[in-house]
N, CA, C and O atoms as a Tripos MOL2 file, in Angstrom:
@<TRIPOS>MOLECULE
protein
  304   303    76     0     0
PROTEIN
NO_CHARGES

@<TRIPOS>ATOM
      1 N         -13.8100    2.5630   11.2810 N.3       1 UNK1
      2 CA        -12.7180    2.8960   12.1790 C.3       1 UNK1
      3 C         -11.4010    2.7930   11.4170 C.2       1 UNK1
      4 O         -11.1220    1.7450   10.8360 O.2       1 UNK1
      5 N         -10.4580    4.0030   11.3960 N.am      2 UNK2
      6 CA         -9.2580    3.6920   10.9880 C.3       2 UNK2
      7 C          -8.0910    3.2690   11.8890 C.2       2 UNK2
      8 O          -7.3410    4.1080   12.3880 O.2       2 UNK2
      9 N          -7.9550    1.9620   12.0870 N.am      3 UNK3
     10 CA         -6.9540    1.4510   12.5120 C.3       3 UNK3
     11 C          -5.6440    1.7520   12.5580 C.2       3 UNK3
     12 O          -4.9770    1.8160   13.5910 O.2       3 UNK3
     13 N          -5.3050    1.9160   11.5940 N.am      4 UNK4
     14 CA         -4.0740    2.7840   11.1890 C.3       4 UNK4
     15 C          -3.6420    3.7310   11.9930 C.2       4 UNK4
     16 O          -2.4860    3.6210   12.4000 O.2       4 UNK4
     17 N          -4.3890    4.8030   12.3900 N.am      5 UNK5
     18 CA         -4.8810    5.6660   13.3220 C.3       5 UNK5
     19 C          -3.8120    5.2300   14.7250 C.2       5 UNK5
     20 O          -2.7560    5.6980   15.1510 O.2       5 UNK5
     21 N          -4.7320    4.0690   15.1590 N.am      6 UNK6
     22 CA         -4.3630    3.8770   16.5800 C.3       6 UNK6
     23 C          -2.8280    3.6900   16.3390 C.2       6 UNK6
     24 O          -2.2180    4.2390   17.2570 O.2       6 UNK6
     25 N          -2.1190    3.2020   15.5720 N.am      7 UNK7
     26 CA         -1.0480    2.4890   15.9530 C.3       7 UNK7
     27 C           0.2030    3.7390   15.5670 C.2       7 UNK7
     28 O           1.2290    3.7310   16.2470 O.2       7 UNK7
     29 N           0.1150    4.2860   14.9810 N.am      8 UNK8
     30 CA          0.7700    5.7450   14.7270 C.3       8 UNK8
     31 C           1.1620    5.9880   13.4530 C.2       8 UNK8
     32 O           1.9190    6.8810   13.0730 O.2       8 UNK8
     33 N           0.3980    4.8200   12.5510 N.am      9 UNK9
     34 CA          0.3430    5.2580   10.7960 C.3       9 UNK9
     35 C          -0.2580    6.3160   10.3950 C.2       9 UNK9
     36 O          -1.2600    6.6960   11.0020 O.2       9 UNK9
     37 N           0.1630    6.9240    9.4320 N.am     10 UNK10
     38 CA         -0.5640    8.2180    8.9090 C.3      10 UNK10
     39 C          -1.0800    7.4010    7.3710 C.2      10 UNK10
     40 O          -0.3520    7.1420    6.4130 O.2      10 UNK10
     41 N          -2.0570    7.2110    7.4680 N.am     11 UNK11
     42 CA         -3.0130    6.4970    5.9220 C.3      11 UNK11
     43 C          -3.2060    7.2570    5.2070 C.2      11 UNK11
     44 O          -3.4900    6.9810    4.0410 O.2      11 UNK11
     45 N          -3.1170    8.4830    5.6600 N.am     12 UNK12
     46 CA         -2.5700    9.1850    3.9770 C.3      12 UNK12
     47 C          -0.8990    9.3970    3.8160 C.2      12 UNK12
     48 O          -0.4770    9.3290    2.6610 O.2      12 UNK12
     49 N          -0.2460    9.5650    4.5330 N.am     13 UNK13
     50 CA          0.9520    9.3050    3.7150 C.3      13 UNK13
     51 C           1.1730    7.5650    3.2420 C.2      13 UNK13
     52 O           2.0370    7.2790    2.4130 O.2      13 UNK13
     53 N           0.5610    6.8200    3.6790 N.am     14 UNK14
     54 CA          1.2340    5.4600    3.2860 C.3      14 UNK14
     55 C           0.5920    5.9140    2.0380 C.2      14 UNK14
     56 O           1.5580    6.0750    1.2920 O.2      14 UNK14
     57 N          -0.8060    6.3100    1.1620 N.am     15 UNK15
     58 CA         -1.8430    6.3720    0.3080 C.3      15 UNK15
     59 C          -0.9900    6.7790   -0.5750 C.2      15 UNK15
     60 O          -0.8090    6.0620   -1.5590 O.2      15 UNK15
     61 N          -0.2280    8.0770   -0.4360 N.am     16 UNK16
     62 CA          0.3200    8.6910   -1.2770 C.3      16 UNK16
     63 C           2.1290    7.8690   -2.0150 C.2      16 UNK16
     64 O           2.6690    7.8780   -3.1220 O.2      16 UNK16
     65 N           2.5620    7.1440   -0.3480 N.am     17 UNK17
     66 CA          3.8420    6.3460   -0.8020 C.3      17 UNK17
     67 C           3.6450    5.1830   -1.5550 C.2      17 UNK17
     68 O           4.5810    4.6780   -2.1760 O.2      17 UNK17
     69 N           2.4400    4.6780   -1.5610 N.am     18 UNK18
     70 CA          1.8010    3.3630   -1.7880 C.3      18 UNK18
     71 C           1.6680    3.9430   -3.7620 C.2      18 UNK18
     72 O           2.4430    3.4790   -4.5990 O.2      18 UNK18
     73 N           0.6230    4.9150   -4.1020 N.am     19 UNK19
     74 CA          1.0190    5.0110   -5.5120 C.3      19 UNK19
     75 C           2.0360    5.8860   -5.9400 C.2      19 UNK19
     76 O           1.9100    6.3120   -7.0880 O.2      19 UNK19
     77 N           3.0370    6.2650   -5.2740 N.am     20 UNK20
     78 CA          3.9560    6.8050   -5.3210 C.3      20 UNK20
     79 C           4.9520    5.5540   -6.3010 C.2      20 UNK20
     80 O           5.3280    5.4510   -7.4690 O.2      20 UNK20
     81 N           5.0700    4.7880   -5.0880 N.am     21 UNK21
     82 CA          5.8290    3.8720   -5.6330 C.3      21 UNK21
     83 C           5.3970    2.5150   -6.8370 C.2      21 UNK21
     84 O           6.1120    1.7990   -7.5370 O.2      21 UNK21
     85 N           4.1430    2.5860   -6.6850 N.am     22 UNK22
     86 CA          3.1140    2.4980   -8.3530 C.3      22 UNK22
     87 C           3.5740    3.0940   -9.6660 C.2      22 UNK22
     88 O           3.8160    2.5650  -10.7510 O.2      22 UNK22
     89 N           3.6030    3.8330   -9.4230 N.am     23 UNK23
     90 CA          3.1570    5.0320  -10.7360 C.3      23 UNK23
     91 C           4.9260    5.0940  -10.9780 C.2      23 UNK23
     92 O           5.3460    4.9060  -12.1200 O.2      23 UNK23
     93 N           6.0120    5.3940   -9.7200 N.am     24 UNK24
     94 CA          7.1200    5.0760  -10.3800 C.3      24 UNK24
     95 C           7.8580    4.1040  -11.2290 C.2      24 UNK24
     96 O           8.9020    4.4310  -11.7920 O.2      24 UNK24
     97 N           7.2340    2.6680  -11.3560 N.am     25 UNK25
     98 CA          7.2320    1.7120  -11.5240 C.3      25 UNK25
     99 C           6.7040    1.2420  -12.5400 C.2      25 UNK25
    100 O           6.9240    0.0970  -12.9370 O.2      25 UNK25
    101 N           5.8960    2.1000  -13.1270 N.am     26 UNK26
    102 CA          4.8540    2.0280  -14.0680 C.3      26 UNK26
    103 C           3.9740    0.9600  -14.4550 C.2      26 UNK26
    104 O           3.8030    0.3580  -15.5150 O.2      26 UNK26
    105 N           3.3320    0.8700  -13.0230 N.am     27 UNK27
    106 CA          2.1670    0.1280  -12.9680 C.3      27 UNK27
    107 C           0.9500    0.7350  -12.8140 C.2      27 UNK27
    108 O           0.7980    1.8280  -12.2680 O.2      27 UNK27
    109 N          -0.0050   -0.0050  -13.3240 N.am     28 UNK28
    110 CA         -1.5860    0.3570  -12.8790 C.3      28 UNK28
    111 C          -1.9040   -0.2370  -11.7210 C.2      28 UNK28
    112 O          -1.1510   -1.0900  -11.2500 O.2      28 UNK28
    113 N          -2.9320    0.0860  -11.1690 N.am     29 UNK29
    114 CA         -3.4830   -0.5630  -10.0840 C.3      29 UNK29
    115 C          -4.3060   -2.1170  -10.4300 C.2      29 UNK29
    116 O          -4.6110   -2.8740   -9.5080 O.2      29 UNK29
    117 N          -4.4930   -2.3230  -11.3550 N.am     30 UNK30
    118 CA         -4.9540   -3.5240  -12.2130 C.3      30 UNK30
    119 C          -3.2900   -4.6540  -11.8800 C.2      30 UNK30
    120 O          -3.1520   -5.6810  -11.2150 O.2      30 UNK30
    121 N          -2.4790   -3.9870  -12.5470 N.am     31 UNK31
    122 CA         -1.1860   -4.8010  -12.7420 C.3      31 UNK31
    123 C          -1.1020   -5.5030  -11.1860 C.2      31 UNK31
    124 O          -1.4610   -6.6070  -10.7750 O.2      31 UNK31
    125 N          -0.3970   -4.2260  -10.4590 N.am     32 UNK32
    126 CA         -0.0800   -4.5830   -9.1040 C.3      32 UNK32
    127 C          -1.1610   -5.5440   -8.3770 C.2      32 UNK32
    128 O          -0.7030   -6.2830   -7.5060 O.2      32 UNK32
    129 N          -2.6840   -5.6150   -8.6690 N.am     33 UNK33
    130 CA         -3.1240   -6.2700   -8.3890 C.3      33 UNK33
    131 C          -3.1130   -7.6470   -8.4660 C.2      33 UNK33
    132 O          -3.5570   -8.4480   -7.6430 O.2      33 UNK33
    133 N          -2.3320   -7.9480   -9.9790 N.am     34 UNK34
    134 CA         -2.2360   -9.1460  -10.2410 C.3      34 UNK34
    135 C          -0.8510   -9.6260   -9.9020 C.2      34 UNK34
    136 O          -0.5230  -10.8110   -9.9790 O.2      34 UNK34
    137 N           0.0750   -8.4960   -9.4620 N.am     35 UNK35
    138 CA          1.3890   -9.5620   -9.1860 C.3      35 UNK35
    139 C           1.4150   -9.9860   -7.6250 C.2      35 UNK35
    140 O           1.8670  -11.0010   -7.0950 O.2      35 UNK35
    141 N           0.5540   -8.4720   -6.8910 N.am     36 UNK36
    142 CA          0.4610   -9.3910   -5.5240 C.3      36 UNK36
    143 C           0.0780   -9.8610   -4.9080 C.2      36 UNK36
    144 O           0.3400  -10.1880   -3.7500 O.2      36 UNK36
    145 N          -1.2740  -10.1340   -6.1140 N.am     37 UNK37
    146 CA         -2.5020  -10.8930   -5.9260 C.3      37 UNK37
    147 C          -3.5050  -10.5980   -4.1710 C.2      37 UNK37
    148 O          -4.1010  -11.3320   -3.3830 O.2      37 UNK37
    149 N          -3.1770   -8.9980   -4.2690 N.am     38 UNK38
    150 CA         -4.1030   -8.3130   -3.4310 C.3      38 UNK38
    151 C          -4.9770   -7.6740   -4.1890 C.2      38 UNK38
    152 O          -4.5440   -7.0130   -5.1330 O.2      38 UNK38
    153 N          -6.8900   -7.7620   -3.8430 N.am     39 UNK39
    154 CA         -7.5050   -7.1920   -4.5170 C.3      39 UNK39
    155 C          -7.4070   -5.9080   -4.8400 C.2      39 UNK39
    156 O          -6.8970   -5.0980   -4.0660 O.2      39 UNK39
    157 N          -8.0150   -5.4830   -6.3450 N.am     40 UNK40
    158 CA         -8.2520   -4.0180   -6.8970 C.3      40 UNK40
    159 C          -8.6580   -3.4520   -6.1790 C.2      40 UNK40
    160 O          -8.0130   -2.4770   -5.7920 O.2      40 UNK40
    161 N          -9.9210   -3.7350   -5.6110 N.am     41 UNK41
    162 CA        -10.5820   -3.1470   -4.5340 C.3      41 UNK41
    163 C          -9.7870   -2.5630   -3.0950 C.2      41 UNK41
    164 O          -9.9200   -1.4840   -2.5180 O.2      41 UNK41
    165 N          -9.0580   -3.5500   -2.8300 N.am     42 UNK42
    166 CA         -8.6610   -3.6220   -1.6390 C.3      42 UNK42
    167 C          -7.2970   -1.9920   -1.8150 C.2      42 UNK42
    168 O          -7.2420   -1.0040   -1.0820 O.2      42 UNK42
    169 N          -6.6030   -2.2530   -2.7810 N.am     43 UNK43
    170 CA         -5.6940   -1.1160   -3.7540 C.3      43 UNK43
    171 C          -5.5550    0.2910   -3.8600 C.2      43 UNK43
    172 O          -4.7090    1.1670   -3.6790 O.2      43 UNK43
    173 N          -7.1350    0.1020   -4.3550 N.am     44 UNK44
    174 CA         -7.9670    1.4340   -4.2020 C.3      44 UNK44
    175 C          -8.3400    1.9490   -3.4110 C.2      44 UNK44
    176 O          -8.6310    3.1280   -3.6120 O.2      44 UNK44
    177 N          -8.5600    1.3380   -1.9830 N.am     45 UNK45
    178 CA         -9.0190    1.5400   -0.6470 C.3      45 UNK45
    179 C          -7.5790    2.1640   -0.2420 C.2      45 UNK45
    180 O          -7.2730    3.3310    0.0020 O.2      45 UNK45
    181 N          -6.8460    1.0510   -0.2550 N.am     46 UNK46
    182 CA         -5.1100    1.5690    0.1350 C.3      46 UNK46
    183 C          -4.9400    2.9720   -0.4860 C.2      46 UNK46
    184 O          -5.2760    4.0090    0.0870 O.2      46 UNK46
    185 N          -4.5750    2.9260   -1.2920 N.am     47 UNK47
    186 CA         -4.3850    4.5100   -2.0610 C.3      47 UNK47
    187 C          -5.2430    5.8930   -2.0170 C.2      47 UNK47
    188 O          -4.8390    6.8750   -2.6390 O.2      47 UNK47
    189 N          -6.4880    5.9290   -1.2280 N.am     48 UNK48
    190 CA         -7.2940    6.7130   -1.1250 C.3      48 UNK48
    191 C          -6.9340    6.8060    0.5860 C.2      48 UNK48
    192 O          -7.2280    7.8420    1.1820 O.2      48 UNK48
    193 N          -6.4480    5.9480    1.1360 N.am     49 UNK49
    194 CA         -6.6130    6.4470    2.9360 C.3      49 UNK49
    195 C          -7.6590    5.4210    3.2760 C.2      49 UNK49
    196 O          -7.6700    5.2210    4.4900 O.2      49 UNK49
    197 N          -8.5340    4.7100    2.6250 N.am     50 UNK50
    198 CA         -9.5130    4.7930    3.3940 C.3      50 UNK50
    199 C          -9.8450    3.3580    4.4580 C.2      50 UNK50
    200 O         -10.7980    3.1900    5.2190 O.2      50 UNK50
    201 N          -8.5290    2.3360    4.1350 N.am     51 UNK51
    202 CA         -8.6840    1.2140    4.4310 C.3      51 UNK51
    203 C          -7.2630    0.7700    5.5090 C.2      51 UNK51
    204 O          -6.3330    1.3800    4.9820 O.2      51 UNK51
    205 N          -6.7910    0.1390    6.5290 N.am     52 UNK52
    206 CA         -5.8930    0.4390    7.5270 C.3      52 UNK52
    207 C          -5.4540   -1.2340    6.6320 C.2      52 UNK52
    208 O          -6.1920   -2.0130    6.0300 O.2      52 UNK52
    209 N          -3.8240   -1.2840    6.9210 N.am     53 UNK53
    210 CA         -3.5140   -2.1470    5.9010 C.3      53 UNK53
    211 C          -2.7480   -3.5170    6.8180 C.2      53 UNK53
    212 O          -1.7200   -3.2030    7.4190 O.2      53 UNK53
    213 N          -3.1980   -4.9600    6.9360 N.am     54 UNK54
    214 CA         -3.1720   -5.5720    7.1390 C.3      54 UNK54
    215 C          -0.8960   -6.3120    7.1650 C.2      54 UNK54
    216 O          -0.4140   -6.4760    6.0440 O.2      54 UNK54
    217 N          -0.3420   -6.4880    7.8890 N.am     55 UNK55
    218 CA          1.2340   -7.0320    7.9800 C.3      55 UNK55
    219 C           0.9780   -8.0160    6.3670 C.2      55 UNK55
    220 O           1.1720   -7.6030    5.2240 O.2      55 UNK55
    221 N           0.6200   -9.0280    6.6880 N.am     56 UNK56
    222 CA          0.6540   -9.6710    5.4850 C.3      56 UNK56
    223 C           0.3460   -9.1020    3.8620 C.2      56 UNK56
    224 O           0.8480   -9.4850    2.8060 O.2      56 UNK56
    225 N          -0.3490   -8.3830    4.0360 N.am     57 UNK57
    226 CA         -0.6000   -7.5890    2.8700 C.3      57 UNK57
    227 C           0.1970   -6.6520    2.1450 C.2      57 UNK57
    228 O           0.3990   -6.6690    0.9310 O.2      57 UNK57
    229 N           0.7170   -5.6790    3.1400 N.am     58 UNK58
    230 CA          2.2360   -4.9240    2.9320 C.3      58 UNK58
    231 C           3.1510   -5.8380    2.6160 C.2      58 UNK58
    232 O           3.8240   -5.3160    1.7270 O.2      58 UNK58
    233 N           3.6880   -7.2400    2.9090 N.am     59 UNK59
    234 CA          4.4680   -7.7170    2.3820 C.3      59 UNK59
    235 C           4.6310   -8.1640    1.3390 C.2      59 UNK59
    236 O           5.6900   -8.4680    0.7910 O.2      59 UNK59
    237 N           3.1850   -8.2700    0.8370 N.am     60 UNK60
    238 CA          2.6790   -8.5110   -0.4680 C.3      60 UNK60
    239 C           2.9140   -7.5870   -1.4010 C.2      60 UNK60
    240 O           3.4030   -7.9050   -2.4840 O.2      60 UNK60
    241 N           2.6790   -6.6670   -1.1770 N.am     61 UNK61
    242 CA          2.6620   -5.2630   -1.4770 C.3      61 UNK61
    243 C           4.1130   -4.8760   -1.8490 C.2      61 UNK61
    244 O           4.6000   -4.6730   -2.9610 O.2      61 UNK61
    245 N           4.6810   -4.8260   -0.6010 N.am     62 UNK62
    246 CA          6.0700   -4.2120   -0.5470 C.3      62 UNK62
    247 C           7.1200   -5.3220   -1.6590 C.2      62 UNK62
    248 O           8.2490   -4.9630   -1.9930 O.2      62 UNK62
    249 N           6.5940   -6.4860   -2.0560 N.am     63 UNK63
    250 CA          7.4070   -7.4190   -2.7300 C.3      63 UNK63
    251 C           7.3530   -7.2430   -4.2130 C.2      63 UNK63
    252 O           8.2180   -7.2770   -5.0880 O.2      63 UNK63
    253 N           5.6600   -6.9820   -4.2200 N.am     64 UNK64
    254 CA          5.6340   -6.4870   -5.8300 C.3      64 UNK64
    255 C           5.6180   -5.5160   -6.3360 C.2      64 UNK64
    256 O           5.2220   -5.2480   -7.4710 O.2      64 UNK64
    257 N           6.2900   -4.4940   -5.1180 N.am     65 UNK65
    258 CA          6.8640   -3.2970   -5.3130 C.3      65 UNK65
    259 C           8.1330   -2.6750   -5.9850 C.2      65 UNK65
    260 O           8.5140   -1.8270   -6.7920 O.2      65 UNK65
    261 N           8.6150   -3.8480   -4.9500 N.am     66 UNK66
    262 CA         10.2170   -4.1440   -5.0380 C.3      66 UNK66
    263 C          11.1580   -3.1460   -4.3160 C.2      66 UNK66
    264 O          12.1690   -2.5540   -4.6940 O.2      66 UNK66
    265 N          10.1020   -3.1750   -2.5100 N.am     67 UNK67
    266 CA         10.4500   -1.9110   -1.7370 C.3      67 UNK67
    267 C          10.1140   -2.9560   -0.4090 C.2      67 UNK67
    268 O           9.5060   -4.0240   -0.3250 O.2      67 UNK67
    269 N          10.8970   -2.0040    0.6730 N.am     68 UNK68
    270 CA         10.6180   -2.4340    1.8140 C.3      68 UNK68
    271 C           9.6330   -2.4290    2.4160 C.2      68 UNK68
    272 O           8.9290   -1.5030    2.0120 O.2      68 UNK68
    273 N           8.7870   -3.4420    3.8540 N.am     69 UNK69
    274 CA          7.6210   -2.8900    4.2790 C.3      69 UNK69
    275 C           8.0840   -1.2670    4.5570 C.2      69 UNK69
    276 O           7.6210   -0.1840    4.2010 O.2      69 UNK69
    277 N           9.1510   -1.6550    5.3150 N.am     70 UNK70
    278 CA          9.1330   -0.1440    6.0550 C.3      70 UNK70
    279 C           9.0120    1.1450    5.3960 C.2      70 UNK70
    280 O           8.5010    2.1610    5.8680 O.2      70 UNK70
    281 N           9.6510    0.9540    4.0100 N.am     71 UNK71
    282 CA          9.7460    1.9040    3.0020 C.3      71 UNK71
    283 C           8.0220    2.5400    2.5860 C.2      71 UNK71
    284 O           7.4020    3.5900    2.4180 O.2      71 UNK71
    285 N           7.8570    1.0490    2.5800 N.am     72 UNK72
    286 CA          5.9830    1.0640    2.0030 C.3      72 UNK72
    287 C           4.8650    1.9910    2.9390 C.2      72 UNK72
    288 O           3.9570    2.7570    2.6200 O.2      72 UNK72
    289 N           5.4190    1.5100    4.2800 N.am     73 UNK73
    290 CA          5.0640    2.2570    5.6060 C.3      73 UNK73
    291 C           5.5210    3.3550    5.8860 C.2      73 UNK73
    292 O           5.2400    3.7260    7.0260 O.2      73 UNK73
    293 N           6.2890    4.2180    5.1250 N.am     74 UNK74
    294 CA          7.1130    5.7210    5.1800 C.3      74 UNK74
    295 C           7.7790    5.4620    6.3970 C.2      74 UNK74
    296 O           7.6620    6.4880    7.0680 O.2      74 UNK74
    297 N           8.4040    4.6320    7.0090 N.am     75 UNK75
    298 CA          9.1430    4.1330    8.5490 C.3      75 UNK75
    299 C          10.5860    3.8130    8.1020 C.2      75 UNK75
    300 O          11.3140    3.1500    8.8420 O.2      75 UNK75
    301 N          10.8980    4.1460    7.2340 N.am     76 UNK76
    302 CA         12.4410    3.9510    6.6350 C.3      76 UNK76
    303 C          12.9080    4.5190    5.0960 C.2      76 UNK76
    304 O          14.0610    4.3500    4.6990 O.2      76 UNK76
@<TRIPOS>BOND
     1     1     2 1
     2     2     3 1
     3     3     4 2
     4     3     5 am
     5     5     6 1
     6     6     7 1
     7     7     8 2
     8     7     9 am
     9     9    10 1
    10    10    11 1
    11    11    12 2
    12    11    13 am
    13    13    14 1
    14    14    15 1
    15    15    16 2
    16    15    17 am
    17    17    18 1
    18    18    19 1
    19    19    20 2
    20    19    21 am
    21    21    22 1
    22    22    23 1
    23    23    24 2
    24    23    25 am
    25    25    26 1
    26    26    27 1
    27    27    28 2
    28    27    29 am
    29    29    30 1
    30    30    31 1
    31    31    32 2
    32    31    33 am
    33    33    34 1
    34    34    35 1
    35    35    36 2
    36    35    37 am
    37    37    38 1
    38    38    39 1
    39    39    40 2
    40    39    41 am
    41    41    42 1
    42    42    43 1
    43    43    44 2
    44    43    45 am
    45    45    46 1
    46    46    47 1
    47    47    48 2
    48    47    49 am
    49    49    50 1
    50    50    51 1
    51    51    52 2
    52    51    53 am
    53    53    54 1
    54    54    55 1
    55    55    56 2
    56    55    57 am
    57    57    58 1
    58    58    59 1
    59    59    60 2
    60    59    61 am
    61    61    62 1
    62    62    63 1
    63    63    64 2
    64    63    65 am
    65    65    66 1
    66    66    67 1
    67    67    68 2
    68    67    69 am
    69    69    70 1
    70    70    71 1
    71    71    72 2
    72    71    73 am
    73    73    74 1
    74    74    75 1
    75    75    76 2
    76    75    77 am
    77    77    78 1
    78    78    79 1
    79    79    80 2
    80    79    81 am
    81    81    82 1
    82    82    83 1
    83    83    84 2
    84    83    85 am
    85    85    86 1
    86    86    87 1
    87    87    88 2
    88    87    89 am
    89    89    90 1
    90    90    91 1
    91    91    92 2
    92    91    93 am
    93    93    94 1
    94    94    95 1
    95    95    96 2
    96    95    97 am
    97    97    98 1
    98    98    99 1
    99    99   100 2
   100    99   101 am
   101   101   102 1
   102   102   103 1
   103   103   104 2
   104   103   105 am
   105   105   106 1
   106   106   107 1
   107   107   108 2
   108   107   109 am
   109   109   110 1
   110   110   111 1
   111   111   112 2
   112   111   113 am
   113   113   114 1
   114   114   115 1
   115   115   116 2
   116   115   117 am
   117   117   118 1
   118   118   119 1
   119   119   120 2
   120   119   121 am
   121   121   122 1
   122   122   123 1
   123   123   124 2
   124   123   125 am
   125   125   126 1
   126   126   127 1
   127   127   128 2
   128   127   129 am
   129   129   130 1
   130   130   131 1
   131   131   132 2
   132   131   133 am
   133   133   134 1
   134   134   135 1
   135   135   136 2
   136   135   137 am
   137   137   138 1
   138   138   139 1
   139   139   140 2
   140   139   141 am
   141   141   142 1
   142   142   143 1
   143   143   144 2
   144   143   145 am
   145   145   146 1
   146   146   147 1
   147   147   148 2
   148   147   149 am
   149   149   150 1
   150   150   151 1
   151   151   152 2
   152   151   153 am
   153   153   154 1
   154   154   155 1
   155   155   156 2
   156   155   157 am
   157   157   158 1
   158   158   159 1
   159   159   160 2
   160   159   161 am
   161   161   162 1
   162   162   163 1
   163   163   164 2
   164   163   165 am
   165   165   166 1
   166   166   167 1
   167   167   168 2
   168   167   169 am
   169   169   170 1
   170   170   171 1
   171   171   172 2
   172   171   173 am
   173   173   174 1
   174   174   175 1
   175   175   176 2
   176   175   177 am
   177   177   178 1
   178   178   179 1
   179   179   180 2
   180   179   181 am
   181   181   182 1
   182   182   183 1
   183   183   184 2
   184   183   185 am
   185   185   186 1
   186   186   187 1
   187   187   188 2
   188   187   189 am
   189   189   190 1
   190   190   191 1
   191   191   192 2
   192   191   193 am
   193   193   194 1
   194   194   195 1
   195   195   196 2
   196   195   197 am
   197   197   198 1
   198   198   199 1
   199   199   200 2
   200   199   201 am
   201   201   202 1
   202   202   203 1
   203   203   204 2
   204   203   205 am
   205   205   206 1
   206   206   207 1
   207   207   208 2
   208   207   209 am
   209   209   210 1
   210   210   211 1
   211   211   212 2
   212   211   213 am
   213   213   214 1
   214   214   215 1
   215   215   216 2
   216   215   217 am
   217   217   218 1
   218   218   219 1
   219   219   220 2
   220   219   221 am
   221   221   222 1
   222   222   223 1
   223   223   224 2
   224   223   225 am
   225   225   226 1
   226   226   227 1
   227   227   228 2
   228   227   229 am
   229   229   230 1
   230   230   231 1
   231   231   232 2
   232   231   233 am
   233   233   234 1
   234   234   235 1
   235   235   236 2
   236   235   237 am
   237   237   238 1
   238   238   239 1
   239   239   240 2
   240   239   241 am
   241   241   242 1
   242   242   243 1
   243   243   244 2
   244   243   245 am
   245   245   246 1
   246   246   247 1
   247   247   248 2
   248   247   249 am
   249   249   250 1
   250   250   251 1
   251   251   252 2
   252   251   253 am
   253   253   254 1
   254   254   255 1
   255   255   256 2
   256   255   257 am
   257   257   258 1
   258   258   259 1
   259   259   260 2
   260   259   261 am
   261   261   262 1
   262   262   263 1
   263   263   264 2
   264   263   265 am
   265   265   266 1
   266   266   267 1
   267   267   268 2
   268   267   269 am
   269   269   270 1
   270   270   271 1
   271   271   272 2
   272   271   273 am
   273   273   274 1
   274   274   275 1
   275   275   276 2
   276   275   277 am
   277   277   278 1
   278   278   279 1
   279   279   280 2
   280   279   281 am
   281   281   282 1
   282   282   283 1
   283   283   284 2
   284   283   285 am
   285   285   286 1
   286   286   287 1
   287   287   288 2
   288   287   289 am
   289   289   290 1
   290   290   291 1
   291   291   292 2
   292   291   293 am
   293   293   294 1
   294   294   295 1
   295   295   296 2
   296   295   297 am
   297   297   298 1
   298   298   299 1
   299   299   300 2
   300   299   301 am
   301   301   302 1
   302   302   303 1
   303   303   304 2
@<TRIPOS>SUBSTRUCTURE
     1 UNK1         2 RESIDUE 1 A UNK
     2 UNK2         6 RESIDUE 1 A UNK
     3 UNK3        10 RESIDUE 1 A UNK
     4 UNK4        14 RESIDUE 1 A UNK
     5 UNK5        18 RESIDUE 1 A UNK
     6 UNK6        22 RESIDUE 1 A UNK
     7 UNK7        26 RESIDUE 1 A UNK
     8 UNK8        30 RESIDUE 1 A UNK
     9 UNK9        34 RESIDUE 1 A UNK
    10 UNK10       38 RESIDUE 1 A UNK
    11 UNK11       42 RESIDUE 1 A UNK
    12 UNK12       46 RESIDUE 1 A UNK
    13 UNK13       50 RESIDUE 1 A UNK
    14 UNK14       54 RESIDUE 1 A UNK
    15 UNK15       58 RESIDUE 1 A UNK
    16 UNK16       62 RESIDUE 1 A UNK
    17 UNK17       66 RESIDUE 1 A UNK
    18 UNK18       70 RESIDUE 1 A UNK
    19 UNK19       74 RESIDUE 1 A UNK
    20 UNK20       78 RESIDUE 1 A UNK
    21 UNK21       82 RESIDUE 1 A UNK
    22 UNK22       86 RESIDUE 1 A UNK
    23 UNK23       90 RESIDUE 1 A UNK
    24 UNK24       94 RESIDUE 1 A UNK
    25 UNK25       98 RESIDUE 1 A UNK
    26 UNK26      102 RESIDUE 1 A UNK
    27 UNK27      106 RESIDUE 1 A UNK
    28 UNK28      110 RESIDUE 1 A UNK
    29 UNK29      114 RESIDUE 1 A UNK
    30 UNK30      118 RESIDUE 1 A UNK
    31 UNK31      122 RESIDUE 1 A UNK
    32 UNK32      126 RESIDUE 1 A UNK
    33 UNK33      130 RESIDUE 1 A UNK
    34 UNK34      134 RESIDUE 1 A UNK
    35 UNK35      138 RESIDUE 1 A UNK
    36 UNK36      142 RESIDUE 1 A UNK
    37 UNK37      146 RESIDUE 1 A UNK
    38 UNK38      150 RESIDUE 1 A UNK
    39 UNK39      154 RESIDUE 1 A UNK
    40 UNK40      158 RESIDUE 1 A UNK
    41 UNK41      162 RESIDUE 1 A UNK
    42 UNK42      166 RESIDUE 1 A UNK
    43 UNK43      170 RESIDUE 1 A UNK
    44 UNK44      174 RESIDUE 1 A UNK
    45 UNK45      178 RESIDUE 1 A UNK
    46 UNK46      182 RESIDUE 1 A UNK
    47 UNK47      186 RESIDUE 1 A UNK
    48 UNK48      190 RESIDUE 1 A UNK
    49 UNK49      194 RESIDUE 1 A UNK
    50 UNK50      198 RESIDUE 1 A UNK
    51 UNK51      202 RESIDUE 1 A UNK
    52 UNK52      206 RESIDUE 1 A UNK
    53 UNK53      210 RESIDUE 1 A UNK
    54 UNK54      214 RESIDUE 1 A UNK
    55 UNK55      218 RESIDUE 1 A UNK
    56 UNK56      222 RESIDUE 1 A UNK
    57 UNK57      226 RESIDUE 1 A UNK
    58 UNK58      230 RESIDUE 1 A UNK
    59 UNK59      234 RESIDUE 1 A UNK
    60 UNK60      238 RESIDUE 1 A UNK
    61 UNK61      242 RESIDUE 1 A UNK
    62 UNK62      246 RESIDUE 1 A UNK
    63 UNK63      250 RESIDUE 1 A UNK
    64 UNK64      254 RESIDUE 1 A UNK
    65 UNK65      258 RESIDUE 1 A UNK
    66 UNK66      262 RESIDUE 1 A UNK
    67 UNK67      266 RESIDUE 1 A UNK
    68 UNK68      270 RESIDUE 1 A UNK
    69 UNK69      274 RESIDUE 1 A UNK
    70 UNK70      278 RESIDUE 1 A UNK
    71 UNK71      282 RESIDUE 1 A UNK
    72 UNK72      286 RESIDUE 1 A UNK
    73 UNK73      290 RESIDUE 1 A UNK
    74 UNK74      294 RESIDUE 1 A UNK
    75 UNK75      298 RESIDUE 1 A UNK
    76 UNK76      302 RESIDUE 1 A UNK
């Protein structure tokens, strides 16, 4: 079930803003894994669509980004 779905996220645009803002940054998905100490796995799920993404995790995310949730969430 994509969660994401219900709430009015589009999981492929976060997929695409999510290594968007990766790849600008010039990180791997290895790196980012280790600064926001969210799994590879979990990363790869994010960036493909295929996984609905947890508040705490985006903040994680969005920190070792060095971007907003909302930004992270295409919502700002």
């Amino acid at each position: 079930m994509n969660r994401g779905a219900d709430v009015g996220y589009d999981m492929q645009a976060i997929a695409r803003r999510m290594k968007g803002l990766r790849t600008e940054r010039g990180l791997d998905q290895a790196t980012l894994s280790r600064i926001s100490g969210v799994s590879l796995n979990l990363i790869q799920q994010y960036e493909t669509g295929q996984s609905a993404m947890r508040l705490d995790t985006a903040a994680s995310l969005a920190e070792a980004l060095g971007c907003s949730i909302d930004a992270l969430l295409c919502r700002g």
